[in-house]
N, CA and C atoms of all chains as a GROMACS GRO file, in nm:
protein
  546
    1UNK      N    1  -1.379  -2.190  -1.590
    1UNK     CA    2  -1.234  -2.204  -1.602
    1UNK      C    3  -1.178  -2.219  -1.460
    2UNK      N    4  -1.049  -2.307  -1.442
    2UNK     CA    5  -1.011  -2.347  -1.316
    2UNK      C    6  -0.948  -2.188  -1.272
    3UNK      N    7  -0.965  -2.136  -1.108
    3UNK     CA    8  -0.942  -2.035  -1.119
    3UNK      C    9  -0.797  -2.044  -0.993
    4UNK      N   10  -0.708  -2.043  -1.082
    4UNK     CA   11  -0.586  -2.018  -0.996
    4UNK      C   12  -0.549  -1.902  -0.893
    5UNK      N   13  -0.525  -1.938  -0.736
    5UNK     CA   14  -0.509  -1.826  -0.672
    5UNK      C   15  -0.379  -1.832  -0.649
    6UNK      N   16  -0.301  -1.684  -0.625
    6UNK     CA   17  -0.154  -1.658  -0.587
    6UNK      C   18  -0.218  -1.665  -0.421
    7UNK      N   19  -0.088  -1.678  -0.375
    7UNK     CA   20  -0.098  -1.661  -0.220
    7UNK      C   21  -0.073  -1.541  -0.142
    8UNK      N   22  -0.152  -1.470  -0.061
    8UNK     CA   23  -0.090  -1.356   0.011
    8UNK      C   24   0.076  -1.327  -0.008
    9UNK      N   25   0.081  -1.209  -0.058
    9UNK     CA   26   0.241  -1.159  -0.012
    9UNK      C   27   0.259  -1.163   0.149
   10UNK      N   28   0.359  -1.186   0.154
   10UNK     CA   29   0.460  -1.176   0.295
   10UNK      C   30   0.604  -1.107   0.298
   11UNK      N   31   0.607  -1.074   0.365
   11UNK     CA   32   0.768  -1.056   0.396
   11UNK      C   33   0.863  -1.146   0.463
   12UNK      N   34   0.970  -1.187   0.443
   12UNK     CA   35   1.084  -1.297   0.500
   12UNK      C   36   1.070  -1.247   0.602
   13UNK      N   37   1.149  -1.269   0.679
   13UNK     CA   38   1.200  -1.300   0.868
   13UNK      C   39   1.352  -1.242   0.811
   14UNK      N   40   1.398  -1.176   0.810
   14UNK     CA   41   1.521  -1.085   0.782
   14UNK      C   42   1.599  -1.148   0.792
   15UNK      N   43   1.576  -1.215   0.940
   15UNK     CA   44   1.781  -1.277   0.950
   15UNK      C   45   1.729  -1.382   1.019
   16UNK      N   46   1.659  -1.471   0.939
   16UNK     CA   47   1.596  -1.628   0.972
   16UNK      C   48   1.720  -1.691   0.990
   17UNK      N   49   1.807  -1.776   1.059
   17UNK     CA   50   1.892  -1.891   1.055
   17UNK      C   51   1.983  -1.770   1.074
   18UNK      N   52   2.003  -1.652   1.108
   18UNK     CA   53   2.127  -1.623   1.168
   18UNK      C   54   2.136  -1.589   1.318
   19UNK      N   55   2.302  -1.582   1.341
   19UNK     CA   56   2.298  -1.568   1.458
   19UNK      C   57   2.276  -1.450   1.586
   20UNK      N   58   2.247  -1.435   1.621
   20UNK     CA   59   2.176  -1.382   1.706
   20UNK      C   60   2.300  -1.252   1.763
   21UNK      N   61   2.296  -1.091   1.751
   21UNK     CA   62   2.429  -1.031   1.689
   21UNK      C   63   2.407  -0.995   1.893
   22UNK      N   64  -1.482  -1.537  -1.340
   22UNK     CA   65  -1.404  -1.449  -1.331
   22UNK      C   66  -1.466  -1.401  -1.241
   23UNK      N   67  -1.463  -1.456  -1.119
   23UNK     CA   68  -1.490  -1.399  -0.979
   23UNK      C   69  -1.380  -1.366  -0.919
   24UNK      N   70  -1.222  -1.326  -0.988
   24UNK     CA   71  -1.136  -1.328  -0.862
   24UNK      C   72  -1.096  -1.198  -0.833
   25UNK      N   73  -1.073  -1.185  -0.660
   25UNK     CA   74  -1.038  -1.006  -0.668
   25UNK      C   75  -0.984  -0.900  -0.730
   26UNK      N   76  -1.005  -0.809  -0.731
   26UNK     CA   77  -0.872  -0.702  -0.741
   26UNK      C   78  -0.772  -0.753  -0.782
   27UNK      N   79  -0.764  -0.790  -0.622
   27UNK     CA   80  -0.594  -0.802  -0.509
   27UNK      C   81  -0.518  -0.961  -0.646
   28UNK      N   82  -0.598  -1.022  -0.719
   28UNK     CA   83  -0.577  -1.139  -0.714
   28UNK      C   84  -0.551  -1.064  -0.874
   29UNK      N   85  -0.624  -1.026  -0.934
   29UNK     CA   86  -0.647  -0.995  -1.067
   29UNK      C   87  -0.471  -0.902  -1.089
   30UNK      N   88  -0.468  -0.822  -0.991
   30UNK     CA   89  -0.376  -0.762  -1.007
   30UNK      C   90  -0.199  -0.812  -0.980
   31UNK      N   91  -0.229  -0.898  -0.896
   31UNK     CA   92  -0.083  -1.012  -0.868
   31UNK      C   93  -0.047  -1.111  -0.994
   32UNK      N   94  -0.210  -1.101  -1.081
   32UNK     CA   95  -0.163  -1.220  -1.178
   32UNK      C   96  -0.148  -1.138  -1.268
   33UNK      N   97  -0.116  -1.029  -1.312
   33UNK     CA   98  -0.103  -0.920  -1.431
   33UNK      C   99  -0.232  -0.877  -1.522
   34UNK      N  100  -0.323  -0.926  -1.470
   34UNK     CA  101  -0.434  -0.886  -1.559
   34UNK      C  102  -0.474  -0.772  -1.556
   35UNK      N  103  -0.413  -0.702  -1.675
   35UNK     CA  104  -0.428  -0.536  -1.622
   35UNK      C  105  -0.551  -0.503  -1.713
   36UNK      N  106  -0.565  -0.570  -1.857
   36UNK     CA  107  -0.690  -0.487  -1.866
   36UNK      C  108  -0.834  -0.479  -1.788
   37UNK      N  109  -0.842  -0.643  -1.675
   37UNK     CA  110  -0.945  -0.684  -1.616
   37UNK      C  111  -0.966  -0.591  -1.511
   38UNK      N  112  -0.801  -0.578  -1.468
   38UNK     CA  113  -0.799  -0.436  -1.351
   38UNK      C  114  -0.844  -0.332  -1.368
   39UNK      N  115  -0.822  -0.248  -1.502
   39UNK     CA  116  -0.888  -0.171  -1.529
   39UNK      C  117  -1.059  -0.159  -1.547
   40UNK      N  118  -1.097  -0.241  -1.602
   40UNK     CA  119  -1.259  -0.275  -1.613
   40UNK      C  120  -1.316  -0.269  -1.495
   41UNK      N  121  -1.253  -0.331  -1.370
   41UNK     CA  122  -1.280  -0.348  -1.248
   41UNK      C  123  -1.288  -0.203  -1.144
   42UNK      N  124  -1.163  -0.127  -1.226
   42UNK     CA  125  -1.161  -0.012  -1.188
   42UNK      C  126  -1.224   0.106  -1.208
   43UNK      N  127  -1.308   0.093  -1.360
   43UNK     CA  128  -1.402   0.234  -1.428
   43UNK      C  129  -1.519   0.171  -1.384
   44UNK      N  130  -1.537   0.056  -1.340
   44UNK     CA  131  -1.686   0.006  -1.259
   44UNK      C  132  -1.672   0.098  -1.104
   45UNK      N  133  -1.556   0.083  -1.042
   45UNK     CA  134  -1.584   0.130  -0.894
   45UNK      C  135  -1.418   0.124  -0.858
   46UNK      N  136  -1.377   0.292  -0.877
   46UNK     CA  137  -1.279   0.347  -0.869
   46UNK      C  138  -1.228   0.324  -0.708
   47UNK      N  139  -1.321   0.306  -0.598
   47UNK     CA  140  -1.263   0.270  -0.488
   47UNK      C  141  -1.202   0.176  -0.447
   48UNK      N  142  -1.172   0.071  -0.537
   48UNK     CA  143  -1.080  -0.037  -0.532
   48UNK      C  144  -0.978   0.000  -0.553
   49UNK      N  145  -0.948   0.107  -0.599
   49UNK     CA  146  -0.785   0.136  -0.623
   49UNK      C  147  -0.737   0.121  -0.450
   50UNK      N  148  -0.818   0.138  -0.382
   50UNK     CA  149  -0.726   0.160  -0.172
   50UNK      C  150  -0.816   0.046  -0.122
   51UNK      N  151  -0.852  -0.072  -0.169
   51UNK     CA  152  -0.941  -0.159  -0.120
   51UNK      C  153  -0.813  -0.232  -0.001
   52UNK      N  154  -0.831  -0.262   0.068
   52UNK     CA  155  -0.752  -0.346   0.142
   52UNK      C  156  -0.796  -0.488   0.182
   53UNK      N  157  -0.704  -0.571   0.159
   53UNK     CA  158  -0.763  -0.736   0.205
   53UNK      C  159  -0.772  -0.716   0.365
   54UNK      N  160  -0.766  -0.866   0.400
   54UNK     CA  161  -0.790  -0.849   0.543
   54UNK      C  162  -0.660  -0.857   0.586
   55UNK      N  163  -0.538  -0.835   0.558
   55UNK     CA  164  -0.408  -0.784   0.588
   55UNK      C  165  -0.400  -0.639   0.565
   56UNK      N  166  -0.465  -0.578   0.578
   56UNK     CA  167  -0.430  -0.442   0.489
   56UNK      C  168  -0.339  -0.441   0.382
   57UNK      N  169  -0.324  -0.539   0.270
   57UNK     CA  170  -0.281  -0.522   0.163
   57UNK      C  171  -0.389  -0.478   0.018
   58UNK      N  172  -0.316  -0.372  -0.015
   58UNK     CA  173  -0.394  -0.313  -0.150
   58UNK      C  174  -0.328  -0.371  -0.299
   59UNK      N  175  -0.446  -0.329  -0.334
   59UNK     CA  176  -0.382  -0.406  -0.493
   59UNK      C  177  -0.271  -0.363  -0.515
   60UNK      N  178  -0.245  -0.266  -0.494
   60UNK     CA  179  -0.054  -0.170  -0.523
   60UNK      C  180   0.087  -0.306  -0.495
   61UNK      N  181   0.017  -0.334  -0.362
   61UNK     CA  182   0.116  -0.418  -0.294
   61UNK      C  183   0.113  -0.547  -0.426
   62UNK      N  184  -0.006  -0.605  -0.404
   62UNK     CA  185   0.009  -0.726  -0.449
   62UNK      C  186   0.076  -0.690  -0.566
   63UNK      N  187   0.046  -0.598  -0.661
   63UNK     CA  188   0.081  -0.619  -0.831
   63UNK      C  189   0.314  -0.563  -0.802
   64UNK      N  190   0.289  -0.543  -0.682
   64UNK     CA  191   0.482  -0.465  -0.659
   64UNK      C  192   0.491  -0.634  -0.585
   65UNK      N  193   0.436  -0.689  -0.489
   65UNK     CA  194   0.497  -0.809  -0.474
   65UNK      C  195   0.539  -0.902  -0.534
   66UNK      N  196   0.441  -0.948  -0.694
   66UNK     CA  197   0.438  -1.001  -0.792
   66UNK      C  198   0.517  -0.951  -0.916
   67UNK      N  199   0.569  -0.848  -0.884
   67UNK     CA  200   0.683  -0.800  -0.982
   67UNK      C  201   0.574  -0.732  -1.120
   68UNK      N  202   0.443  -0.689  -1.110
   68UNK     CA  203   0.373  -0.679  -1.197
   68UNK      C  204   0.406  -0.539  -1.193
   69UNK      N  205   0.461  -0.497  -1.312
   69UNK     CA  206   0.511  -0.365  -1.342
   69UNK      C  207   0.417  -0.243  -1.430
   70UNK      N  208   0.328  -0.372  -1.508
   70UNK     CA  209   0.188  -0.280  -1.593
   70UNK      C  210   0.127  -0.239  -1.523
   71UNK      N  211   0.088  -0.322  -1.370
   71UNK     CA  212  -0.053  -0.320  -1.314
   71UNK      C  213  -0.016  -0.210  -1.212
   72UNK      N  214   0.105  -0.205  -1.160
   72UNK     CA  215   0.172  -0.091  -1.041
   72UNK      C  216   0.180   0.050  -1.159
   73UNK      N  217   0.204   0.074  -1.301
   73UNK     CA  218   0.199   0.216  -1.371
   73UNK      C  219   0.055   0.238  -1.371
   74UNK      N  220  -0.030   0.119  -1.406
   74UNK     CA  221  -0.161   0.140  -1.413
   74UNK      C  222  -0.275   0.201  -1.251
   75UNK      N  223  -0.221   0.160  -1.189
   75UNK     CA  224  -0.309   0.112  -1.006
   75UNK      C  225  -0.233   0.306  -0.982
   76UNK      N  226  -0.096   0.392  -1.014
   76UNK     CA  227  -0.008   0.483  -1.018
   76UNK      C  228  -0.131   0.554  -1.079
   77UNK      N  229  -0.094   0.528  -1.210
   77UNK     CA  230  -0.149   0.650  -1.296
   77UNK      C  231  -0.360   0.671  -1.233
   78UNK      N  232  -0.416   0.577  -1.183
   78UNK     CA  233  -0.524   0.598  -1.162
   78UNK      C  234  -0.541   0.658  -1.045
   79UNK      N  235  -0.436   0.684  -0.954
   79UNK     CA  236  -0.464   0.737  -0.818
   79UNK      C  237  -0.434   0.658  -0.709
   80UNK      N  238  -0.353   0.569  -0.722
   80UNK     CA  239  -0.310   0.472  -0.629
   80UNK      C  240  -0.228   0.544  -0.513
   81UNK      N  241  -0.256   0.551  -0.372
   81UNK     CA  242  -0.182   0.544  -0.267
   81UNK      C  243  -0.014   0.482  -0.252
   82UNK      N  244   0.065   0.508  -0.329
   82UNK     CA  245   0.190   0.450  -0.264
   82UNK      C  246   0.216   0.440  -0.152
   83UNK      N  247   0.189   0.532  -0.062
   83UNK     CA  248   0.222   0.548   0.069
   83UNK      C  249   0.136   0.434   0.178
   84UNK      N  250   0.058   0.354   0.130
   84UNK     CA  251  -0.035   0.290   0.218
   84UNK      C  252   0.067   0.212   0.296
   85UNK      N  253   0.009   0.158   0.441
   85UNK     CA  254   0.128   0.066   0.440
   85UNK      C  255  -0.012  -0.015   0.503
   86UNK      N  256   0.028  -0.149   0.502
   86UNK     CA  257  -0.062  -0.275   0.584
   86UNK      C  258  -0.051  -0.273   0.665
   87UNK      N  259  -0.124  -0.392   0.780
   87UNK     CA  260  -0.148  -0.415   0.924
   87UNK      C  261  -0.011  -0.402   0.981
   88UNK      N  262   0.087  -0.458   0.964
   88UNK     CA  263   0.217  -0.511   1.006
   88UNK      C  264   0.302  -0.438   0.975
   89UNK      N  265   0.229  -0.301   0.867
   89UNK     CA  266   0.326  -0.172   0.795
   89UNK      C  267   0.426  -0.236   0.690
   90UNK      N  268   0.375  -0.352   0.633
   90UNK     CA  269   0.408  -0.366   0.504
   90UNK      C  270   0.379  -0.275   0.432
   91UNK      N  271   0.469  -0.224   0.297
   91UNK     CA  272   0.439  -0.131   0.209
   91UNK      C  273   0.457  -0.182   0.067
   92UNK      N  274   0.463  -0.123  -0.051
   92UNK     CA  275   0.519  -0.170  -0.190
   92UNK      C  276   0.634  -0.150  -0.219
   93UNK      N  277   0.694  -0.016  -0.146
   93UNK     CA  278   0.816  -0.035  -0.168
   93UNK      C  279   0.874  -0.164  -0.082
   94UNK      N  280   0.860  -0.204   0.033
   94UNK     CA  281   0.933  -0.340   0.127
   94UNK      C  282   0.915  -0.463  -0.006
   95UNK      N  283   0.774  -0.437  -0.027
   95UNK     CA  284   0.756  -0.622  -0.127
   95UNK      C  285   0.827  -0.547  -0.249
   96UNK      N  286   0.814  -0.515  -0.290
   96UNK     CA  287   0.911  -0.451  -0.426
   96UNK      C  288   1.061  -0.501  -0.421
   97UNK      N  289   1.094  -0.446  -0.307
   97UNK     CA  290   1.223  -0.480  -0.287
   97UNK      C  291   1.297  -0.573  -0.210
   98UNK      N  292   1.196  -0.668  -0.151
   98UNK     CA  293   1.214  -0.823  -0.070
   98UNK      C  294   1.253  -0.915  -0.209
   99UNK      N  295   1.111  -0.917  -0.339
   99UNK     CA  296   1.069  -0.904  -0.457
   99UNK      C  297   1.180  -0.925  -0.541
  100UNK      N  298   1.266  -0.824  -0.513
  100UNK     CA  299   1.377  -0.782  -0.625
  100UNK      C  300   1.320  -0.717  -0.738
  101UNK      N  301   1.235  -0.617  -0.760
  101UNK     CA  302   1.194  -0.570  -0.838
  101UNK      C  303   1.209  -0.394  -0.912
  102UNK      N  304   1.362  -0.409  -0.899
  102UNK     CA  305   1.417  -0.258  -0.929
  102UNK      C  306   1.321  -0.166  -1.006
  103UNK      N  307   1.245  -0.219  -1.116
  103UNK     CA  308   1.163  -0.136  -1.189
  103UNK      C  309   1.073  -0.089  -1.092
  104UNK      N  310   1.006  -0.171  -1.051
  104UNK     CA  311   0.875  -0.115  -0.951
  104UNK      C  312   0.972  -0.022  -0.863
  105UNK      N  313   1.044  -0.081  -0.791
  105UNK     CA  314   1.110  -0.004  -0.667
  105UNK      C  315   1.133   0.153  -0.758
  106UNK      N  316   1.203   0.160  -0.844
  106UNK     CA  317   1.218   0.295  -0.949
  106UNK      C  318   1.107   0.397  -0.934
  107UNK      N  319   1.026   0.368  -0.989
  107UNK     CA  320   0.821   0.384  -1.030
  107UNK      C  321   0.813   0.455  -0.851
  108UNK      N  322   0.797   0.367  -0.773
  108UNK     CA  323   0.750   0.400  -0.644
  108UNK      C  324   0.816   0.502  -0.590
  109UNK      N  325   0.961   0.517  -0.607
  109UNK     CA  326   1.076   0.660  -0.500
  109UNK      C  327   1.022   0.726  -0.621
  110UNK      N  328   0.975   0.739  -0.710
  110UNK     CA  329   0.997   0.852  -0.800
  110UNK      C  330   0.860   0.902  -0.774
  111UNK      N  331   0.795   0.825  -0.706
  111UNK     CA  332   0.616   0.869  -0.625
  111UNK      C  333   0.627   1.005  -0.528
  112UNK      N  334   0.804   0.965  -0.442
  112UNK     CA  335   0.806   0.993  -0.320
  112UNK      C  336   0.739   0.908  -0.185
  113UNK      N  337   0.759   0.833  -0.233
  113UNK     CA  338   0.756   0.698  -0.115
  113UNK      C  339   0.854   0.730  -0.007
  114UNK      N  340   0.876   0.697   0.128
  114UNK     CA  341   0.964   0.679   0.198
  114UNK      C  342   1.061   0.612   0.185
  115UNK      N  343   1.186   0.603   0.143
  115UNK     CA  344   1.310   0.488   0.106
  115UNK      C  345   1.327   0.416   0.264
  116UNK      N  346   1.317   0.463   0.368
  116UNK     CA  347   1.346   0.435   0.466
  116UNK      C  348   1.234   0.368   0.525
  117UNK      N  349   1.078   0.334   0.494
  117UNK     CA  350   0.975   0.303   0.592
  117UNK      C  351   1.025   0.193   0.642
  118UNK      N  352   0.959   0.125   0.772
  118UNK     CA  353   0.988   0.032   0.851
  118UNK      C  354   0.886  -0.014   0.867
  119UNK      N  355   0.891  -0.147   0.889
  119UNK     CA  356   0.779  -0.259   0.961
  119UNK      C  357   0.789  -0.298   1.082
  120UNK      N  358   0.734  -0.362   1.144
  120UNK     CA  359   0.682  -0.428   1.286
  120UNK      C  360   0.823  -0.522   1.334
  121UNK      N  361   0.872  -0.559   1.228
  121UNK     CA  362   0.993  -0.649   1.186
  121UNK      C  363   1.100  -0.596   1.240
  122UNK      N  364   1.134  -0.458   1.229
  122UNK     CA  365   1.199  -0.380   1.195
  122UNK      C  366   1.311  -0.364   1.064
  123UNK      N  367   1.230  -0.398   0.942
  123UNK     CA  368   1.252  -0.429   0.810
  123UNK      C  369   1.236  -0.286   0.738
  124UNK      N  370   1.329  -0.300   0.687
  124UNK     CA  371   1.349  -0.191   0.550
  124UNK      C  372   1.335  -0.237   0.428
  125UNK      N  373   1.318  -0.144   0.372
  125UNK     CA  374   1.363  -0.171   0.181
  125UNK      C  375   1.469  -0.201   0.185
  126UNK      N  376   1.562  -0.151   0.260
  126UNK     CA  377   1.708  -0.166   0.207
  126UNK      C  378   1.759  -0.292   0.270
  127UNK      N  379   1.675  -0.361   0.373
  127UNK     CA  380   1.715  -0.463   0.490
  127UNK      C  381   1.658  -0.586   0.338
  128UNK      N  382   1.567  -0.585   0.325
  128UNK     CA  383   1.503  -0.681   0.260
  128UNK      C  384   1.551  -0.674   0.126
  129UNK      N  385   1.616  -0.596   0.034
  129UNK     CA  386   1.697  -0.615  -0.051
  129UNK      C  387   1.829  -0.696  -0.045
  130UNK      N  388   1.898  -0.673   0.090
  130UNK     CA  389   1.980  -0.726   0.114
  130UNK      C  390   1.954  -0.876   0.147
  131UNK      N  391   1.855  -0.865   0.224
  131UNK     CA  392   1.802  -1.021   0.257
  131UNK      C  393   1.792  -1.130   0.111
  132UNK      N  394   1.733  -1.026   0.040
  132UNK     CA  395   1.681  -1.097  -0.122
  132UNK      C  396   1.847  -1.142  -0.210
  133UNK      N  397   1.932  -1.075  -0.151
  133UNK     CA  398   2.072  -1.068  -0.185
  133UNK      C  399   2.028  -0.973  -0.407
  134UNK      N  400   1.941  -0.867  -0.380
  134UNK     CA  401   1.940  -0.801  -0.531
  134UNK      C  402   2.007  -0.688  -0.503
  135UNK      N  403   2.110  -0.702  -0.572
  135UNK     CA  404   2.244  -0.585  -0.559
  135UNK      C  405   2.139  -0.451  -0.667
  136UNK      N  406   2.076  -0.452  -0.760
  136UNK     CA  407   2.067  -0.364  -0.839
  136UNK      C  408   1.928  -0.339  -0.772
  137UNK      N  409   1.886  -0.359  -0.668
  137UNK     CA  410   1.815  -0.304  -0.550
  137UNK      C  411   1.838  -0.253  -0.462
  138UNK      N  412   1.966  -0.291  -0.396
  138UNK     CA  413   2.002  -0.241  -0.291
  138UNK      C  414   2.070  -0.092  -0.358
  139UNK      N  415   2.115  -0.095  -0.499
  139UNK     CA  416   2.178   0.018  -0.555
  139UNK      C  417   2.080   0.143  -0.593
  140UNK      N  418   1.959   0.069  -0.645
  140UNK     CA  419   1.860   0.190  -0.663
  140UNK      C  420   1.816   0.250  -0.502
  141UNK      N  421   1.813   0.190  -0.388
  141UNK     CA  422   1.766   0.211  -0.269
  141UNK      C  423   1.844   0.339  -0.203
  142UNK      N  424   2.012   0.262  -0.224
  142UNK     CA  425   2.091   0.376  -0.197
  142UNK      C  426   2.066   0.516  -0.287
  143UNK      N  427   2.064   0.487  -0.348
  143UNK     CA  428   2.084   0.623  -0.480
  143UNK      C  429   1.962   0.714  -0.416
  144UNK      N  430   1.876   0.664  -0.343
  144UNK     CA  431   1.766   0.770  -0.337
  144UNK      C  432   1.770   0.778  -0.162
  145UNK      N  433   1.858   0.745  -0.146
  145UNK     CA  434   1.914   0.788   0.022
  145UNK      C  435   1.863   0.730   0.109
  146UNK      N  436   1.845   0.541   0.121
  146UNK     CA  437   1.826   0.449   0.192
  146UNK      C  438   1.924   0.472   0.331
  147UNK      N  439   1.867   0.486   0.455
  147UNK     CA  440   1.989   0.483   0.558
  147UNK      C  441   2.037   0.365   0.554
  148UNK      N  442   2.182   0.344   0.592
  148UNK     CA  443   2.261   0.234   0.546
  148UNK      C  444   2.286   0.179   0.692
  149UNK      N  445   2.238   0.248   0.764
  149UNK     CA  446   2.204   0.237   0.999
  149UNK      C  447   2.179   0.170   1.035
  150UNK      N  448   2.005   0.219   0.972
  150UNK     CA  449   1.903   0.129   1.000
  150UNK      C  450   1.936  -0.005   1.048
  151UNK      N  451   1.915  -0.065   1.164
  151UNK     CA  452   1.918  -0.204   1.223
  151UNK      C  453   1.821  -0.261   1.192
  152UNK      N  454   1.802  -0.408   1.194
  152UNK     CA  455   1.663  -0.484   1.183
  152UNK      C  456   1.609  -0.508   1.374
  153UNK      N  457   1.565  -0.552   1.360
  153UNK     CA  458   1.462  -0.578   1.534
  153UNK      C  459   1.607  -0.664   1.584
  154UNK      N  460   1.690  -0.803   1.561
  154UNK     CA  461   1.707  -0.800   1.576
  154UNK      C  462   1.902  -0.765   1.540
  155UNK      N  463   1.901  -0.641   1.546
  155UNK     CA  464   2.021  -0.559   1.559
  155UNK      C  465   2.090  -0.577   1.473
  156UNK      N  466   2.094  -0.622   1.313
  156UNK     CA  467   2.152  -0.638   1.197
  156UNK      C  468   2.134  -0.509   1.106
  157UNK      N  469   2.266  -0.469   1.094
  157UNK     CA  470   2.255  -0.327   0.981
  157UNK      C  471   2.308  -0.392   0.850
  158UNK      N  472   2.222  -0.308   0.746
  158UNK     CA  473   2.288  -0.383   0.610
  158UNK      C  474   2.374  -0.428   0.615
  159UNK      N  475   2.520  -0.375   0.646
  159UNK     CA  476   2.605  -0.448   0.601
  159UNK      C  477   2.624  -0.604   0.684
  160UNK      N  478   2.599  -0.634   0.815
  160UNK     CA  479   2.600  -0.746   0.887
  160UNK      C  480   2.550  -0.794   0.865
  161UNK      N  481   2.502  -0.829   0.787
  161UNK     CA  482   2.319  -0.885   0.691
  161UNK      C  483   2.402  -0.940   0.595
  162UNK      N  484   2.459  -0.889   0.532
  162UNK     CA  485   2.539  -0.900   0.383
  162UNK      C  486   2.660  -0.988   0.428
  163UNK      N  487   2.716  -0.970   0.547
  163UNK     CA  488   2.849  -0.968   0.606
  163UNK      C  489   2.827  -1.137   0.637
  164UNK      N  490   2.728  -1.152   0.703
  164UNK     CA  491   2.682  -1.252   0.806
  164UNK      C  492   2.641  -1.383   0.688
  165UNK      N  493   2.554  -1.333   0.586
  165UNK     CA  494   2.486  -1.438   0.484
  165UNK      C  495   2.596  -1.449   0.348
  166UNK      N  496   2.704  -1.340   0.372
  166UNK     CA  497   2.804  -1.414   0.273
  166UNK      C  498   2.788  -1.337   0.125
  167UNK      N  499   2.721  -1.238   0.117
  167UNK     CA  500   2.688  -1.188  -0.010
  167UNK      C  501   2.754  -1.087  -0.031
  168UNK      N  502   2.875  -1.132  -0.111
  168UNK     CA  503   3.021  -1.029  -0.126
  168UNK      C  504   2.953  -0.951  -0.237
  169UNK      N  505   2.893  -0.916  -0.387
  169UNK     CA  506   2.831  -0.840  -0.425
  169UNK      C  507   2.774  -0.703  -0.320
  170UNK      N  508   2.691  -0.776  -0.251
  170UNK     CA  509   2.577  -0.649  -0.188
  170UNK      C  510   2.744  -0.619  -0.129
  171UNK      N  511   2.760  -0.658   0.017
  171UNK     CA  512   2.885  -0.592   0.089
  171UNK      C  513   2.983  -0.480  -0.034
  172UNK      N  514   3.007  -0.519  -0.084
  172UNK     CA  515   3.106  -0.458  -0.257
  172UNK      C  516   2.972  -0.332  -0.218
  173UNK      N  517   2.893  -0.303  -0.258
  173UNK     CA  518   2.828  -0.224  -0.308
  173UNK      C  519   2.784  -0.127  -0.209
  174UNK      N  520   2.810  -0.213  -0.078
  174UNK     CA  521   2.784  -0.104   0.106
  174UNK      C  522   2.909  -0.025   0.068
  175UNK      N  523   3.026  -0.088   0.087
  175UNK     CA  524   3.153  -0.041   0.103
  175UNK      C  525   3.170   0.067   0.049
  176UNK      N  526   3.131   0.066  -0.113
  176UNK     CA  527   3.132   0.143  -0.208
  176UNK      C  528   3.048   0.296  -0.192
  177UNK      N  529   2.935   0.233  -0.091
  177UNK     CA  530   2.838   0.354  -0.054
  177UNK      C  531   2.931   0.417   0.025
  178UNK      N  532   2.923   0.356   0.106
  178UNK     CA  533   3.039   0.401   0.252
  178UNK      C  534   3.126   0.501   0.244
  179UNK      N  535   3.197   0.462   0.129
  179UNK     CA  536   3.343   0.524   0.113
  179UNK      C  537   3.281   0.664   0.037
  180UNK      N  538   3.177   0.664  -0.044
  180UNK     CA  539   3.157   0.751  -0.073
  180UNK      C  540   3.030   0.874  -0.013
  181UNK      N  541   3.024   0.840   0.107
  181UNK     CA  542   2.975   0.898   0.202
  181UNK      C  543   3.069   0.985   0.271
  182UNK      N  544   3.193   0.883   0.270
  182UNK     CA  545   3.301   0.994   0.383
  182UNK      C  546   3.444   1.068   0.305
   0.00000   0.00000   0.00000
């Protein structure tokens, strides 16, 4: 049977595309 | 059916998990080469059978990975109030931090899941906490526009003082 893998969990980048406080 | 644990348990296969588990109970704290344990994966994946199941057999909540990822952080990056529930009621840390300087409560907010960020508070998430770089929940919320979560800081807030 084809064996489907999920990908490692990660965590986001918190404040990706904001500005810089 | 060669696939891990870690893999068995992200895709919900809980009775396989289990089988896997009365063969060789030390997989319950197996860690990939991230230091992620099956706990994580089945709370990252929102798998709610496999996190009561991975619980009730002796599972580590408290583990955290290389980078100090934990289940409660993917739980609640996730949006996964049930798991997040399951885990504080372990006695997990509401507050742990990562390398990031990421919270449960940072990464709920990030996820913009208000009925995350609400279970987080309720079990005494600091609402302080900054990220690495210098964003406290609410400037997080404030900054990305998510009048819900903010509604629901405020609400903490006010009833803090």
């Amino acid at each position: 049977s084809h064996l489907s893998l999920y990908t490692s969990p990660s965590l986001p980048n918190i404040t990706l595309g904001l500005p810089a406080t | 059916d060669s696939l891990s644990i870690h893999q068995l348990a992200a895709q919900g296969e809980v009775l396989q998990v289990a089988v896997r588990l009365s063969k060789d109970v030390s997989l319950l704290s197996k860690q990939d080469e991230r230091g992620f344990t099956p706990l994580m994966w089945a709370s990252a994946f929102g798998e709610k059978t496999v996190v009561d199941l991975l619980l009730e057999k002796g599972a580590d909540p408290k583990i955290v990975a290389r980078d100090r990822e934990s289940a409660l952080t993917l739980a609640s990056s996730g949006g996964y109030v049930d798991i997040i529930e399951v885990l504080l009621r372990r006695g997990v840390d509401v507050n742990v931090y990562d390398w990031n300087g990421g919270t449960p409560l940072l990464y709920a907010v990030r996820g913009n899941h208000v009925k995350c960020v609400e279970a987080l508070l309720a079990k005494g998430a600091d609402i302080t906490t900054e990220s690495d770089s210098g964003y406290s929940a609410m400037a997080l919320a404030v900054a990305l526009g998510y009048k819900k979560i903010q509604k629901v800081l405020e609400d903490h807030i006010l009833r803090l003082y």
